[in-house]
N, CA, C and O of each residue as an XYZ file, in Angstrom:
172
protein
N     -18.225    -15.608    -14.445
C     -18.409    -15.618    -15.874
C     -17.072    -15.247    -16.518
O     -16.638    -14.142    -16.193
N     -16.315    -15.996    -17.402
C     -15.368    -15.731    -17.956
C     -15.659    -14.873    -19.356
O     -16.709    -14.559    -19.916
N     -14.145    -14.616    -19.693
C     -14.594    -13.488    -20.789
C     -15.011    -14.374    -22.194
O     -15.391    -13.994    -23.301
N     -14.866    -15.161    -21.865
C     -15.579    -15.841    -23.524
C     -16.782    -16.586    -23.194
O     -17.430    -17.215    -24.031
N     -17.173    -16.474    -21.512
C     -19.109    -16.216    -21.848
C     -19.559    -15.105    -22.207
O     -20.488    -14.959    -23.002
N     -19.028    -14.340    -21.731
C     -19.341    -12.866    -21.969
C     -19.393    -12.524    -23.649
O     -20.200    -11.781    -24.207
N     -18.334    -13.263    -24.245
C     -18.296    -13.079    -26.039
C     -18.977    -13.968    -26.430
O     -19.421    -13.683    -27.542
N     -19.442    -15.347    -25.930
C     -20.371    -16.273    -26.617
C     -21.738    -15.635    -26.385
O     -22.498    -15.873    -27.323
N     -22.547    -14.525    -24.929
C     -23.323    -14.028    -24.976
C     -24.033    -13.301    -26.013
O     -25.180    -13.224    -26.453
N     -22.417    -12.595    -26.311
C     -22.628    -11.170    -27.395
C     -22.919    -11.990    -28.795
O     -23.649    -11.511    -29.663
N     -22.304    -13.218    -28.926
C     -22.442    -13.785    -30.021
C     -23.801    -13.576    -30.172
O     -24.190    -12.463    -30.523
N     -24.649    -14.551    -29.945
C     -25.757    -14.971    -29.645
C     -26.551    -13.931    -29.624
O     -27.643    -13.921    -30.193
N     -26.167    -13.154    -29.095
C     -27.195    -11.921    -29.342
C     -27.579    -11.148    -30.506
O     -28.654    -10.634    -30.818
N     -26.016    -11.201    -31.293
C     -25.985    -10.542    -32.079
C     -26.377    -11.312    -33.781
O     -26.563    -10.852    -34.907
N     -26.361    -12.898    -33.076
C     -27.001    -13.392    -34.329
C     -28.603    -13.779    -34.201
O     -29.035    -14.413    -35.164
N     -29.505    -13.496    -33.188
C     -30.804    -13.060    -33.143
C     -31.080    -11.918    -34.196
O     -31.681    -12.048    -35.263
N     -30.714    -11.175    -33.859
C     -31.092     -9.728    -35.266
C     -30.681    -10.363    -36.815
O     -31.098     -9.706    -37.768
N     -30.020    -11.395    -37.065
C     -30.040    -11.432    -38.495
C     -30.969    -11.897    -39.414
O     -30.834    -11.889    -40.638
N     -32.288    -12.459    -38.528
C     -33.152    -12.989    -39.826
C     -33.883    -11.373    -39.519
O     -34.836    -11.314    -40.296
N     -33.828    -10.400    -38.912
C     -34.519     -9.420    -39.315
C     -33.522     -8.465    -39.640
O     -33.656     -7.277    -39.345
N     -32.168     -9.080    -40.444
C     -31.092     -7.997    -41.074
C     -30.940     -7.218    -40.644
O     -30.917     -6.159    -41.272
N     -30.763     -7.269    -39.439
C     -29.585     -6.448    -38.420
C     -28.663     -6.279    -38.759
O     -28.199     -7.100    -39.549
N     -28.117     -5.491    -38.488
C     -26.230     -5.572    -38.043
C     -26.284     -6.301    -37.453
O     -27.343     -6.261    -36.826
N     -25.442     -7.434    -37.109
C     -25.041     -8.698    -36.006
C     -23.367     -7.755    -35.242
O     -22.166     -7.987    -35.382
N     -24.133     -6.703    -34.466
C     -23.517     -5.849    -33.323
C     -24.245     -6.364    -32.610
O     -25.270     -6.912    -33.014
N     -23.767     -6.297    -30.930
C     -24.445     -6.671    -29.306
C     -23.070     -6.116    -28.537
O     -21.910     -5.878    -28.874
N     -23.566     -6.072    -27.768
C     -22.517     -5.935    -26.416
C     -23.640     -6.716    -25.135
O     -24.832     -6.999    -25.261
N     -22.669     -6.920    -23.850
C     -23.229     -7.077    -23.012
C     -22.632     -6.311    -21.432
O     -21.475     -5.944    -21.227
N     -23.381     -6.252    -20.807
C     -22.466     -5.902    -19.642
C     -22.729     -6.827    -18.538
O     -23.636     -7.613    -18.265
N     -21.521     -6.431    -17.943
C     -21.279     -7.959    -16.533
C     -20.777     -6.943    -15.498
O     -20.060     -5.944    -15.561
N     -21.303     -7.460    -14.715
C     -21.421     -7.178    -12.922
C     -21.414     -7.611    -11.725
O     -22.218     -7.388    -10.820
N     -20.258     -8.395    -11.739
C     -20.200     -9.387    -10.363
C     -20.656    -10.961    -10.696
O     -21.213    -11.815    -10.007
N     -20.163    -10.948    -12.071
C     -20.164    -12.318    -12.908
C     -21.730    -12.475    -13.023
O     -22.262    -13.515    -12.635
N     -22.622    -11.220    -13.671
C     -23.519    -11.739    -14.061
C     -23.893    -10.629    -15.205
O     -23.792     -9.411    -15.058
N     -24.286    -11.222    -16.223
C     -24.983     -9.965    -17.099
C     -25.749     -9.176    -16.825
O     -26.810     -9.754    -16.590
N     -25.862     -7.898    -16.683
C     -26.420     -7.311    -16.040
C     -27.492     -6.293    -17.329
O     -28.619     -5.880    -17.054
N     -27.103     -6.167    -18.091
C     -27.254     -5.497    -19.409
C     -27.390     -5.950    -20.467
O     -26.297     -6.460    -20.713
N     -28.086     -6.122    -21.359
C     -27.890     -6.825    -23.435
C     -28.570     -5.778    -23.967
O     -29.794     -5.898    -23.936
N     -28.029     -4.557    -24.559
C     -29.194     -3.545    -25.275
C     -29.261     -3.837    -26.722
O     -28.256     -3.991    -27.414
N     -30.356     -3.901    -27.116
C     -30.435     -4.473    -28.730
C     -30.792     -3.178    -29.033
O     -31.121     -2.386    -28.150
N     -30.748     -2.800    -30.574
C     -31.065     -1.777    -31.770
C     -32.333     -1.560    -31.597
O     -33.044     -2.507    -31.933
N     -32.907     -0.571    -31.158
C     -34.514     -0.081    -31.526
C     -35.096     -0.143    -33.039
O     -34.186      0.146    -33.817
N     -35.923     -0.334    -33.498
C     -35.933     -0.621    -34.936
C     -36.982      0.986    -35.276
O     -37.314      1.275    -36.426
């Protein structure tokens, strides 16, 4: 997984939360070229 799957991940993640007006924040974590992690905002 290169680092701009890793940022197109976070993208994506982080524009899920905007029709419920989120912050469009995400991170992800990677582990041997695989995501291993996506923690979203508890509401």
């Amino acid at each position: 997984m290169t680092p701009e799957d890793l940022a197109d991940a976070a993208i994506d993640l982080a524009e899920e939360g905007m029709p419920r007006r989120e912050m469009p924040i995400a991170a992800v974590f990677e582990m041997g070229g695989e995501i291993i992690a996506s923690p979203t905002p508890e509401p």
